[in-house]
Steps between C-alpha positions, in 0.01 A plus 500: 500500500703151530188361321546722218897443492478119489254523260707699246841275582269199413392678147845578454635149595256327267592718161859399599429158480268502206695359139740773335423383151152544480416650177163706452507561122409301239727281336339626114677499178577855408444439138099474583551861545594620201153560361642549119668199500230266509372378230126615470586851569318766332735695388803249260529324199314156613203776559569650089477138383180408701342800368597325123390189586172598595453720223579202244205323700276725455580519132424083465188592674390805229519749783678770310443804746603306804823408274601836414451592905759221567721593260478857561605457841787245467656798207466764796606297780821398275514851366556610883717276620759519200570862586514368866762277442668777219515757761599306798785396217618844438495593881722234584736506223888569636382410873431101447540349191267225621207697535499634121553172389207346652280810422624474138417123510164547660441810259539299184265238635240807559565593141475211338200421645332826427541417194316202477262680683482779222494207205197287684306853506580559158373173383206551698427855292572322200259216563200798628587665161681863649844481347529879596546382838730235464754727309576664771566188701752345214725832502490463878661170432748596266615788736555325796670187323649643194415389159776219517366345737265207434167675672612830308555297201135307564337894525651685253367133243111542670568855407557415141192266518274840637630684205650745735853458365597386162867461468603159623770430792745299395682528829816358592 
């Protein structure tokens, strides 16, 4: 039984004497954690204008089907995330004002880029002769930027080309 006792004192003795400031977790930057921050996530706006630039490749290369697949996913992604960011907006709105702004901010970028989205597409149906389908597409444009705007103003003047529309915008 003394065995036993002077072997526990001894364990005991030695953790006393052992460094207080010994630190077991890692010393990582938290910002490695924030998975939607970095920049090659799947799901931003850097992700929206990859999907564009690869779809403008594949239209210098002729490939016309693996364009519109590019294309088509960059207008959904940025489709999604602009009522993200809208809603998020709305939620917040009279709690933080910083949180709306930077959703607002953030949902403009979303928008605009949609739109380019929408207007590469449209080209592309122009170019593969299906101006029925790139219609749709322009209006798109003009509703989520307004016709004042330089992209709605761009639309509503490819519309005119189509035929689809025949009185000019003179705009302001």
């Amino acid at each position: 039984m003394n065995f036993f006792k002077i072997t526990i004192f001894t364990l005991i003795s030695l953790g006393t004497l052992t460094p207080i400031d010994i630190a077991f977790a890692e010393g990582l930057n938290p910002q490695n954690y924030k998975v939607l921050s970095i920049n090659n996530d799947k799901f931003s706006i850097i992700n929206v204008k990859n999907f564009i630039a690869k779809g403008d490749d594949f239209i210098k290369k002729g490939n016309y089907e693996k364009a519109k697949d590019s294309y088509d996913k960059a207008r959904n992604l940025a489709r999604q995330l602009s009522g993200f960011y809208r809603d998020l907006s709305g939620s917040f709105r009279g709690i933080d004002a910083r949180i709306p702004r930077e959703m607002d901010t953030k949902g403009r970028e979303s928008l605009r880029i949609w739109a380019d989205s929408n207007s590469r597409l449209s080209k592309l149906y122009k170019l593969k002769k299906q101006p029925e389908v790139a219609v749709p597409l322009l209006v798109e444009i003009i509703k989520i930027m307004s016709p004042s705007s330089p992209e709605g103003k761009s639309a509503y003047n490819e519309l005119m080309e189509l035929g689809f529309v025949v009185t000019p915008y003179k705009g302001i």
